[in-house]
N, C-alpha and C positions, 0 to 999 in steps of 0.2 A: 688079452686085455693088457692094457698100459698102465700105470696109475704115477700121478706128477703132481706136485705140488708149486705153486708160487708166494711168493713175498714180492714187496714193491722193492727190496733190494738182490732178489736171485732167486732162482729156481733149485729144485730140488732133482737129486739124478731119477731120470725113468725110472722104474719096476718095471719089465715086464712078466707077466704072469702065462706061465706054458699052456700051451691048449690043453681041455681034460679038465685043469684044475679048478672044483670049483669054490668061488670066493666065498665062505661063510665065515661067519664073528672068529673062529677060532684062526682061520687061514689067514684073514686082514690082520689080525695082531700081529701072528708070525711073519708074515711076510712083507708086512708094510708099517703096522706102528712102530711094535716094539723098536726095528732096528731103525727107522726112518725119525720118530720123534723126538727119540731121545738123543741121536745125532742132530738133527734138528736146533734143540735145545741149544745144546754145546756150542752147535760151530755155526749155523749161521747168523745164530742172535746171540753168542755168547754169553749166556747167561741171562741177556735184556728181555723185558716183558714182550709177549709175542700172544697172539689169539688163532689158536687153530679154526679154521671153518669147514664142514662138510656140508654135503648136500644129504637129503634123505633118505638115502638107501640103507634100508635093514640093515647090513653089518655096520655103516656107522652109527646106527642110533641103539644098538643095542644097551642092554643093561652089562655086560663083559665090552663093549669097546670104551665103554663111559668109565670104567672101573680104571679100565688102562690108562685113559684120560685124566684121572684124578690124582693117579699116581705118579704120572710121568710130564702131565704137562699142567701148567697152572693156572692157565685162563684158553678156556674152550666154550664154543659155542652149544650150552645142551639143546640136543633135541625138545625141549618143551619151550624152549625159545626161538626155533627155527622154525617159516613153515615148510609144509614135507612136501612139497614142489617149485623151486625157486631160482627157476636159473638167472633171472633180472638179476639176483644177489652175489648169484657166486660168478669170479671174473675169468676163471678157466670155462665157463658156460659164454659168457656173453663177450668174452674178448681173444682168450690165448687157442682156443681146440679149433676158434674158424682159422684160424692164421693158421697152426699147424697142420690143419686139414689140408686147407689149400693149398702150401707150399710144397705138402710129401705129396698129397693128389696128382700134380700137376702134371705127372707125366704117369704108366703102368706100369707096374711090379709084376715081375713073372712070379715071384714066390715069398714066404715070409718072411725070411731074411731080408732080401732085399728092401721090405717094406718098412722090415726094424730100423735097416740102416738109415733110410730118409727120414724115418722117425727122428732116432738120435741125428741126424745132422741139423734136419730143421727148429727141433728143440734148443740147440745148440747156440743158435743162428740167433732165437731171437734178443732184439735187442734189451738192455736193462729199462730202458725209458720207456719200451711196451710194457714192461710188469708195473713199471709205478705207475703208468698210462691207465691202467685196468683198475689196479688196487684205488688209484688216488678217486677211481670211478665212482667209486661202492655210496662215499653218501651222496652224491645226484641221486643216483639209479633208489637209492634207501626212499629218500624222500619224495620223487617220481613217483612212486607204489604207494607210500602214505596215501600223499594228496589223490591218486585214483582209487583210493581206497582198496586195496587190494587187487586190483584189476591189470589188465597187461600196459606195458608201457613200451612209449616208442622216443629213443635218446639217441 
């Protein structure tokens, strides 16, 4: 598993997570909030207001990821404000993972390494104007859903 984060002004480096390992409330703190948001914090918004977003999965919606949340970062999306299936919303769903997909795809990986490495080069690669491209997305794609009232949309 990979796990990346974006802002309209930079991305965050990979995680990748070893096979075996599995992701629960206690594993994501360790190995991706703690050291990921609170660096986050610092250095790529220094100090400026920033809104984390997840998507629905158990370890983010827990009651210990939300704690970690309260402590470490100061405007986050609660799960009682998100709904719990929403890729229209989030812009790693609806813009950055086809891009990355398709540019590591594009040719076969005989093994995992090799598949990390096109990983990180393509992550690399993308441009900054694609993440503000995605982010600047979020209220069309918001208000798109409003107005079909909940229902899928096509942008």
């Amino acid at each position: 598993m990979v796990w990346e984060g974006i802002s309209a002004i930079s991305w965050t480096p990979l995680i990748f997570v070893l096979v075996g390992v599995k992701i629960n409330t206690q594993t994501y703190r360790e190995l991706i909030l703690s050291p990921v948001v609170k660096e986050l914090s610092r250095t790529m918004f220094s100090g400026k207001p920033f809104v984390f977003q997840q998507d629905g999965a158990p370890v983010h919606t827990s009651n210990a990821t939300h704690a970690c949340f309260r402590s470490n970062t100061p405007n986050f999306i609660r799960k009682e404000e998100w709904p719990p299936y929403s890729p229209d919303f989030n812009p790693m769903d609806y813009s950055i993972w086809l891009i990355l997909e398709t540019n590591t795809c594009s040719k076969s990986h005989t093994n995992v390494e090799s598949l990390k490495t096109a990983v990180c080069r393509e992550w690399d690669r993308i441009p900054q104007e694609t993440l503000r491209s995605a982010v600047d997305a979020f209220p069309k794609r918001l208000h798109a859903v409003i107005k079909a009232k909940g229902g899928d949309i096509e942008i």
